[in-house]
C-alpha positions as CSV (number, residue, x, y, z in Angstrom):
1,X,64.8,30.0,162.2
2,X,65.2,29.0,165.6
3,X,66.2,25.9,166.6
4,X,65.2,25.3,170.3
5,X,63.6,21.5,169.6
6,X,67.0,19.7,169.4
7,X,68.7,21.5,172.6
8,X,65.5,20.2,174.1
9,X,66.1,16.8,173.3
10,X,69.5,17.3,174.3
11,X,68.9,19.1,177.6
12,X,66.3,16.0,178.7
13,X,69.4,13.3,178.1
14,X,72.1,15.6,180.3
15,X,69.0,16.2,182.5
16,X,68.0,12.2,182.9
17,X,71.7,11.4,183.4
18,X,72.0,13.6,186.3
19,X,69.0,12.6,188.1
20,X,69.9,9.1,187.4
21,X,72.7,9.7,189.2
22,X,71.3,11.9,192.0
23,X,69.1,9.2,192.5
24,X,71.7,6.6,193.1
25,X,74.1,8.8,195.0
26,X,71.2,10.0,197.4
27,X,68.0,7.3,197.4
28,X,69.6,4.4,196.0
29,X,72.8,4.3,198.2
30,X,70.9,5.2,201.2
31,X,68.4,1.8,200.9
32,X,71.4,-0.3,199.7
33,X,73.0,0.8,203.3
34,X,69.6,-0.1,205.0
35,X,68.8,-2.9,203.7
36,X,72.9,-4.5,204.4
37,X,72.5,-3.1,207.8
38,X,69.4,-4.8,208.6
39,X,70.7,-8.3,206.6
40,X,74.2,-7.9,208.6
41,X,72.6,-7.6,212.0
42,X,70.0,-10.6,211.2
43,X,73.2,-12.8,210.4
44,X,75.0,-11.9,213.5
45,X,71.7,-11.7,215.4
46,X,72.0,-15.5,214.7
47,X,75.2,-15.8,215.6
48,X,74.7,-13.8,218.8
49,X,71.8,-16.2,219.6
50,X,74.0,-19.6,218.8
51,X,76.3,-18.3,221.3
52,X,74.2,-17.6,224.0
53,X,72.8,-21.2,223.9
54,X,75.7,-22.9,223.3
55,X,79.0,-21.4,225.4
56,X,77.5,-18.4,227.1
57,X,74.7,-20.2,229.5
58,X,78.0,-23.5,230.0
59,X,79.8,-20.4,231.5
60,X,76.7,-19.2,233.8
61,X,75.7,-23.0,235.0
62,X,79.3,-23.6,235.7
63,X,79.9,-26.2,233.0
64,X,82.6,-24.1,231.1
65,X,85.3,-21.6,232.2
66,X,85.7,-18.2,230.7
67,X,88.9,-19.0,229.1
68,X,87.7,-22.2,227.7
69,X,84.4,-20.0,226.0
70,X,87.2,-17.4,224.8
71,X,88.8,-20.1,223.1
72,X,86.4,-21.4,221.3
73,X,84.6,-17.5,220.8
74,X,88.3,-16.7,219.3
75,X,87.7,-18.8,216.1
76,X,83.9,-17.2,215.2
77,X,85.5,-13.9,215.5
78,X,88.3,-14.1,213.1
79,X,85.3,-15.8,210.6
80,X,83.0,-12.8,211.4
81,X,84.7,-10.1,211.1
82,X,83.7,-8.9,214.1
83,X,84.1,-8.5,218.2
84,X,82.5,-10.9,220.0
85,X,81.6,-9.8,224.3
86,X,79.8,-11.5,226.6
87,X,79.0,-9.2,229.7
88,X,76.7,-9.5,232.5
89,X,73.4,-7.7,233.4
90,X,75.5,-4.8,234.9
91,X,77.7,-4.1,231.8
92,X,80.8,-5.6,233.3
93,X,82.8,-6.7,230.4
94,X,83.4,-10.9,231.0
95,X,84.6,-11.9,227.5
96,X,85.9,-9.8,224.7
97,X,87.7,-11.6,221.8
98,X,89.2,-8.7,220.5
99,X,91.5,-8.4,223.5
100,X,94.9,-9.1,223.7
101,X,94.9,-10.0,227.4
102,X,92.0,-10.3,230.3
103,X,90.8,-7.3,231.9
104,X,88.1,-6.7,233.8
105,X,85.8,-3.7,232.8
106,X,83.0,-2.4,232.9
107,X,80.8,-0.2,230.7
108,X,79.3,3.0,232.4
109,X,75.7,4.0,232.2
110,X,75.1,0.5,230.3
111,X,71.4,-0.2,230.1
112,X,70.1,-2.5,227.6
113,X,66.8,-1.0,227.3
114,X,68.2,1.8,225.4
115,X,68.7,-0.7,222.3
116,X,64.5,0.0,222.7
117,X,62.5,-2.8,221.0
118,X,65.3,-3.6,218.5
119,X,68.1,-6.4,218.7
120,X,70.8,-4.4,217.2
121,X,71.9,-0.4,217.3
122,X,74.4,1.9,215.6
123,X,76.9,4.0,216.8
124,X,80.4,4.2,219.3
125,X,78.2,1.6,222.0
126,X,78.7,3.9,224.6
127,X,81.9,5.6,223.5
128,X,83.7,2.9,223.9
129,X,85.4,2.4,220.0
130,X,86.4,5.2,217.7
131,X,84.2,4.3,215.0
132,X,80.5,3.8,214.8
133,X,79.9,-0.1,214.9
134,X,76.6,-2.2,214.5
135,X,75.8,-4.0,217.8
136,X,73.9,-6.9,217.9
137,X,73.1,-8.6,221.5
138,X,71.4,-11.3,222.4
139,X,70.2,-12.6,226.2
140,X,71.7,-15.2,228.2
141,X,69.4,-16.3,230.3
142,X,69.7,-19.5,232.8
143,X,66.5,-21.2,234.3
144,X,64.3,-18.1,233.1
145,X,66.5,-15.6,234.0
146,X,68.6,-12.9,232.1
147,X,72.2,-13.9,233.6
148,X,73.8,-11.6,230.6
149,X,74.1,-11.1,227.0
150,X,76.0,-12.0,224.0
151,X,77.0,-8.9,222.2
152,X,78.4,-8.8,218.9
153,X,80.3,-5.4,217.2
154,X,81.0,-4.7,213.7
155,X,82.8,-2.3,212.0
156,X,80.1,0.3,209.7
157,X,83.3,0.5,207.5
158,X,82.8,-2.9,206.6
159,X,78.8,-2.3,205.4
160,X,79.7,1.4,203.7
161,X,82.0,-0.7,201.4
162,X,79.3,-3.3,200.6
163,X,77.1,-0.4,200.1
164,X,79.9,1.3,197.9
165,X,80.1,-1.8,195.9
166,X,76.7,-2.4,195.3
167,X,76.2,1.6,194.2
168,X,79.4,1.0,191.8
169,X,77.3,-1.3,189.9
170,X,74.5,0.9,189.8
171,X,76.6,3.2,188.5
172,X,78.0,1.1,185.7
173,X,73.9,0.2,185.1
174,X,73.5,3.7,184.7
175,X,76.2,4.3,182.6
176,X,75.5,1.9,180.3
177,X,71.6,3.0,180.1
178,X,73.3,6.5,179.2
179,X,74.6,5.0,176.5
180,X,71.8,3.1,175.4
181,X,69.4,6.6,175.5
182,X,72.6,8.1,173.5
183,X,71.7,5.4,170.9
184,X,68.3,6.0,171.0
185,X,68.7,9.9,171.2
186,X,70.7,9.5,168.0
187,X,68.2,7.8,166.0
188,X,65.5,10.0,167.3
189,X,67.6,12.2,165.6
190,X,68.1,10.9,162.2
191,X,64.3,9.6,161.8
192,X,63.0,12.2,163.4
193,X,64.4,15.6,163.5
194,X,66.2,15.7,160.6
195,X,63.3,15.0,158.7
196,X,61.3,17.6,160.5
197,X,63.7,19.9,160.1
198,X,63.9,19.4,156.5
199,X,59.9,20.1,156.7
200,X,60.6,23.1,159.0
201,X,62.9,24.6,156.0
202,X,60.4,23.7,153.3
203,X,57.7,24.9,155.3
204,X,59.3,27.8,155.3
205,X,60.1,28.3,151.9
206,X,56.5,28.0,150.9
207,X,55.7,30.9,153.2
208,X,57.9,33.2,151.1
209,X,56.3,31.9,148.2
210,X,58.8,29.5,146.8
211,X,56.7,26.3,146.2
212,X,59.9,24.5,144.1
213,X,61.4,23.6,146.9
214,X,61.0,19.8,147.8
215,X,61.1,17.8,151.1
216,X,63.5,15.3,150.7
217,X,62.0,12.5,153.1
218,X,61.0,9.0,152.1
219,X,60.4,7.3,155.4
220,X,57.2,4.6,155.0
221,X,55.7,6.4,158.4
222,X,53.6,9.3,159.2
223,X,56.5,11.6,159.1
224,X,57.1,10.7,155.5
225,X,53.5,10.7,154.7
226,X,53.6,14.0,156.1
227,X,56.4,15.4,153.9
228,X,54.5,13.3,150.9
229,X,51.6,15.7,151.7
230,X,53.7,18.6,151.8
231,X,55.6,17.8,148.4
232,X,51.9,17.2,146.7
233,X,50.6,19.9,148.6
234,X,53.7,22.8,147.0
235,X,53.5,21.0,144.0
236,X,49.4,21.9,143.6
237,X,50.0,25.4,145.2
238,X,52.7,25.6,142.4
239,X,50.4,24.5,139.6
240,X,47.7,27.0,141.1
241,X,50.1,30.0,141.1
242,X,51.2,29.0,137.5
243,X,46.9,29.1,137.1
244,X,46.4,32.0,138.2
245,X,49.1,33.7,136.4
246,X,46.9,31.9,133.1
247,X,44.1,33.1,134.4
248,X,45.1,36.6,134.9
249,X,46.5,36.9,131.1
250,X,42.9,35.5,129.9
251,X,40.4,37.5,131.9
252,X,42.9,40.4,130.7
253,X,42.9,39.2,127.1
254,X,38.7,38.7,127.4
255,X,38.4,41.9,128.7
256,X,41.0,43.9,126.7
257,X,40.0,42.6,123.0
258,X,36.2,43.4,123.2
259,X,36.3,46.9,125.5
260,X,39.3,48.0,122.9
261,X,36.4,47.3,120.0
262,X,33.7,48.9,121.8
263,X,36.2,52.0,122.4
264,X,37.7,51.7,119.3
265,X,34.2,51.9,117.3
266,X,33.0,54.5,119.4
267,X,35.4,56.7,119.2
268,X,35.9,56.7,114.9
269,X,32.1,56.9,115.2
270,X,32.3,60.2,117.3
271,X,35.0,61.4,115.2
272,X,33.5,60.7,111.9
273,X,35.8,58.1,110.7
274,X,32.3,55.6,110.4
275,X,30.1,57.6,108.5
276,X,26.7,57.5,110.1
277,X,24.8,54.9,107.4
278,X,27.0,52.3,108.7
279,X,27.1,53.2,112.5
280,X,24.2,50.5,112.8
281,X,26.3,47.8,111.7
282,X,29.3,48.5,114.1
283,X,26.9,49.6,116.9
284,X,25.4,45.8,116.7
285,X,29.5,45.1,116.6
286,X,29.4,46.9,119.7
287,X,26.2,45.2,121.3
288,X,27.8,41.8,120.5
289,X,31.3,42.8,122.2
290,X,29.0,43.8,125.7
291,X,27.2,40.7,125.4
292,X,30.5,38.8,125.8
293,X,31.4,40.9,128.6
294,X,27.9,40.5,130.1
295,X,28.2,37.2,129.9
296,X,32.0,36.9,131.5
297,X,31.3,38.7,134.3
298,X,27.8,36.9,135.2
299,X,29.9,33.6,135.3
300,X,32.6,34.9,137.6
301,X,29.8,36.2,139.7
302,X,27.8,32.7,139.4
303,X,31.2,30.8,140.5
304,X,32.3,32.6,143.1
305,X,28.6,32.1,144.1
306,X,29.0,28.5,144.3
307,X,32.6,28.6,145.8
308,X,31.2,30.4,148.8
309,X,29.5,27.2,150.1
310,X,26.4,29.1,150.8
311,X,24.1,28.2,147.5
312,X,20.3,27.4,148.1
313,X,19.0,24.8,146.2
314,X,15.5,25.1,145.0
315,X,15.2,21.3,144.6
316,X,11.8,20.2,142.8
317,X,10.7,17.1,140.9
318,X,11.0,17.6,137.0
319,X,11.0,15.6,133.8
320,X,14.6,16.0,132.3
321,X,13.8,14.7,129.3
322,X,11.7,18.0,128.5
323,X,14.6,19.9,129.9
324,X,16.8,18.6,127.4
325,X,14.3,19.1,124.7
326,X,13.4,22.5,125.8
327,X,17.1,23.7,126.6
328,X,18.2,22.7,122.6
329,X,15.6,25.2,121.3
330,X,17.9,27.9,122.3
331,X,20.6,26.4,120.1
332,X,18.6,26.0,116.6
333,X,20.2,29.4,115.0
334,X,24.0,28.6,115.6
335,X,23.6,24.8,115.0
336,X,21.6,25.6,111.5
337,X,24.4,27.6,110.6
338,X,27.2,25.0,111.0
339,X,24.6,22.2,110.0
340,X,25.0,19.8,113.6
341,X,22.3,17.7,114.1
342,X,21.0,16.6,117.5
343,X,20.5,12.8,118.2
344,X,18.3,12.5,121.0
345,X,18.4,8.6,122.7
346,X,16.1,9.3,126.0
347,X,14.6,7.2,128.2
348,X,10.6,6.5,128.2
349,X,8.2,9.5,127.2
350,X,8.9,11.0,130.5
351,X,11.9,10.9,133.5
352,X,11.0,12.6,136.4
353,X,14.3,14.0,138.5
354,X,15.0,15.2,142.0
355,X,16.8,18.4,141.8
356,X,17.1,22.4,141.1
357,X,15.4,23.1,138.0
358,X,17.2,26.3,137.1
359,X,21.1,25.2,138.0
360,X,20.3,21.6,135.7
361,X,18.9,23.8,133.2
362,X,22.4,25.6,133.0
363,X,24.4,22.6,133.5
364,X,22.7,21.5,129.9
365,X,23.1,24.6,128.5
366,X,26.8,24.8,129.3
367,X,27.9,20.9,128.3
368,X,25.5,21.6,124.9
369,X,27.4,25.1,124.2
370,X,30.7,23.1,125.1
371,X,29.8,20.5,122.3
372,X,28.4,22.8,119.9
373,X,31.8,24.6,120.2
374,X,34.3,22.3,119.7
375,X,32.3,20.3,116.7
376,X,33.1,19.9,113.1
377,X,30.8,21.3,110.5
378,X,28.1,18.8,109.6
379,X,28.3,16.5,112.7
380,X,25.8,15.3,115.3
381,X,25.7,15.4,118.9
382,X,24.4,12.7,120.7
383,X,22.3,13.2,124.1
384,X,21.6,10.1,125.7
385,X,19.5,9.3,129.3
386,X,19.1,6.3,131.0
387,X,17.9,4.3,134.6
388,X,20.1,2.9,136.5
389,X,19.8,2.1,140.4
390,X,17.6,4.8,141.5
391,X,19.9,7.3,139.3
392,X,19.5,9.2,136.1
393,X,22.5,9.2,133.6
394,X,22.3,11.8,131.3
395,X,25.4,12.1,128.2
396,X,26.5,14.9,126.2
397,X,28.5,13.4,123.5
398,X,29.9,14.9,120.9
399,X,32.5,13.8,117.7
400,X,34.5,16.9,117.7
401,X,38.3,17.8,118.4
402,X,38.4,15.9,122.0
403,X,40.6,17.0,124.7
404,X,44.4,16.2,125.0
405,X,45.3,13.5,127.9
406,X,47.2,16.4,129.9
407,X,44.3,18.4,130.1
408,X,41.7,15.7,131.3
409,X,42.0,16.5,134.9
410,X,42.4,20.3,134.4
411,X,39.1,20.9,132.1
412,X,37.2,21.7,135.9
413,X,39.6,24.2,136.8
414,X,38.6,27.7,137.4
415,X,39.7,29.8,134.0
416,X,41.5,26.5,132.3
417,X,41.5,26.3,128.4
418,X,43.0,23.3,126.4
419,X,45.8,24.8,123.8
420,X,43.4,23.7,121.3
421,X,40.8,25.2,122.5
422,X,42.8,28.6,122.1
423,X,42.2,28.8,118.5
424,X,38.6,26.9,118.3
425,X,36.5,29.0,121.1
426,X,36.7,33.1,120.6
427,X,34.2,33.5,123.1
428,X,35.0,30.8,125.9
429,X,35.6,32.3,129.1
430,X,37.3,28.9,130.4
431,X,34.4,28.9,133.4
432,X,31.5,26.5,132.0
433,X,32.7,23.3,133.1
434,X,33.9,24.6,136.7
435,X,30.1,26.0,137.2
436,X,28.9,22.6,135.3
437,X,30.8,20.9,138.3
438,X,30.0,23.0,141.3
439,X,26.2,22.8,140.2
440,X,26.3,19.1,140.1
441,X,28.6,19.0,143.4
442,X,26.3,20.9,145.2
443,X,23.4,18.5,144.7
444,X,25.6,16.0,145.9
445,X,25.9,14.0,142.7
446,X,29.1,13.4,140.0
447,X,30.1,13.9,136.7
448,X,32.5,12.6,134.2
449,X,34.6,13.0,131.5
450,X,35.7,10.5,128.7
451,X,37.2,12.0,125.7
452,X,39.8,10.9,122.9
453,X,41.6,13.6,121.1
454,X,40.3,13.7,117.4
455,X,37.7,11.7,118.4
456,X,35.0,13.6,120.6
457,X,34.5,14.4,123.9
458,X,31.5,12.6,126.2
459,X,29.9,14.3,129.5
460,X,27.8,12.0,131.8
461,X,26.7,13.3,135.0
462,X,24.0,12.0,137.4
463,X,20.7,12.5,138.9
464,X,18.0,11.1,141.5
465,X,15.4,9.9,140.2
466,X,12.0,11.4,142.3
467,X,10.5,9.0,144.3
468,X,6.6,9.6,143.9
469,X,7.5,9.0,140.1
470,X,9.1,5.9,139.8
């Protein structure tokens, strides 16, 4: 069996950590350095601007002296971490607070209009440092007019370790969501695919044909709901294997006992072992034996019939009183000979029904022959119908051996005989009640069974009642 579901799971994790991390090594980082590049040059942007209105335009009006502004510009640039210039409109360097000792210079090619429509710019300004720096200026200008700028340069070393920081935290975030989908990923695990799994195997099993083995999951979800369904579901398939095997052993046995008379009779009648005055009393022997093979094989052809799902009803309006009445003629002979009476309890002189003639017909006949069967020697069955919210109850109730507890929900089954019916019915083929129930089934009605061993056994099954004869 392959097991490709859990390297799955597992290859998703391994896969989300390293895009998490992509993410914050590529995307992440690179907006963390944007965004302290932008806030870095707003705050010196400010300080730039202070500058220029305070010391830079003294020095232009001729208020201050250079050296006095470089003293006081000395101070900010230890706090700020950064170079502080003031230079004129031609580049010429006036004040730079990162010198150790006045010189003039000046910057070549400098033009201010290449810092476009921004305030601030990255890169060597120029060439003129080693590293890139962020340069932030700001205008000095003196009744209306530019006279020179403030311009402050920091190092891009200093923002690339704030951005290093900040992604060192995003990292650890990371990490510890790793973690936390390593916890999740391990429950997902033990609810989840071990107990498919286990279904996987058992699953399995049942398609070589072993329906023993059992799901062991008891989780109150649909998974173990699932497996609950699975367990029921082996344990029916199970029951109908074990069925099947029955039934297989008593259509063999009701096939094998009357064809080995028939051939039996036949051939010590061919060979002269019967003498011929008494062939007519084993040829009716033989007549008897077909009849019970007649009659098997017209009920396994009637159920399967009714198992197809494709039976016509001929539905029709009929009094099922006069059913009843009509359908216990056929039983006078055998109930004379073991002396059961019929107690008839029926509702008004006439109860019309809604259904197929024919198929209610042989529902009756079958529950009647069912009674007849399994009843003591002078004892009455009792056939009862009554109204009852547009219905039609009819009972079949008779006071004969019952049927065991066990067997209650098994009587419907296809081929099933009670043990004690084993010895009390020669000529059941264990089909009667399964047709009795797919008849009824198929006019959409229900039928039930109450019976207490020893003390009888009581059929009630229902039918509309027809409307134009209410």
């Amino acid at each position: 069996m392959k097991r490709t579901l859990y390297l799955k799971l597992l290859g998703g994790y391994l896969l989300f950590g390293l895009l998490g991390f992509l993410i914050i090594a590529t995307f992440t980082y690179h907006l963390t350095f944007q965004h302290l590049e932008k806030k870095e040059a707003q705050n010196l942007y400010r300080e730039s601007a202070l500058i220029s209105s305070s010391y830079a335009q003294n020095y232009f009006s001729n208020s201050m002296t250079l050296d006095e502004i470089n003293e006081q510009l000395s101070a900010l640039d230890t706090y700020l971490n950064a170079d502080i210039w003031i230079v004129d409109t031609h580049g010429k360097i006036l004040i730079n607070t990162a010198a150790t000792e006045t010189t003039e210079e000046t910057i070549p090619d400098f033009d201010m209009t290449d810092f476009g429509n921004r305030y601030y710019r990255v890169g060597t300004f120029y060439d003129y440092f080693q590293e890139n720096m962020l340069s932030v200026f700001s205008p000095i200008t003196v009744n209306y007019k530019v006279r020179g700028y403030v311009i402050i340069h920091k190092s891009e070393s200093y923002l690339t370790a704030s951005a290093n920081s900040l992604s060192a935290i995003a990292y650890t975030t990371l990490a510890l969501i790793f973690a936390a989908a390593f916890v999740v990923l391990a429950l997902f695990t033990y609810v989840v695919y071990i107990p498919i799994r286990k279904i996987t195997h058992a699953a399995d099993e049942y398609s070589k044909g072993n329906f023993d083995a059992k799901i062991d999951v008891h989780s109150n979800d649909e998974i173990g709901y699932l497996a609950a369904s699975l367990n029921y579901m082996a344990n029916e398939l199970n029951t109908l294997e074990e069925d099947q095997r029955k039934f297989i052993s008593n259509v063999s046995h009701d096939f094998r006992s009357p064809l080995t008379s028939i051939k039996g009779y036949v051939e010590a009648m061919l060979d002269g072992t019967i003498p011929v005055e008494m062939q007519e009393k084993y040829l009716n022997i033989i007549l008897f034996e077909t009849e019970r093979l007649n009659k098997l094989t017209k009920s396994l052809l009637e159920l399967n019939k009714f198992g197809s799902h494709g039976v016509m009803l001929d539905v029709t309006d009929f009094d099922i009183n006069q059913t009843i009445k009509t359908t216990l003629l056929t039983f006078e002979g055998i109930c004379a000979n073991k002396h059961i009476r019929f107690n008839l309890i029926l509702s008004g002189e006439q109860l019309f029904v809604t259904a197929d003639f024919s198929k209610i017909q042989q529902v009756l006949y079958n529950l009647i022959d069912n009674a007849i069967k399994f009843s003591h020697q002078d004892s009455t069955i009792t056939i009862e119908t009554t109204e009852k919210n547009d219905k039609v109850f009819v009972s079949v109730k008779d006071t004969g051996i019952g049927i065991p507890k066990d067997s209650l929900k098994k009587i419907w089954e296809r081929f099933y005989k009670t043990d004690l019916s084993r010895g009390k019915d020669k000529r059941g083929t264990g089909l009667g009640l399964s047709i009795v129930k797919e008849i009824i089934q198929a006019h959409g009605e229900n039928i039930n069974c109450i019976s207490t061993e020893g003390v009888g056994t009581e059929f009630i099954f229902t039918l509309p009642i027809a409307k134009d004869k209410e």
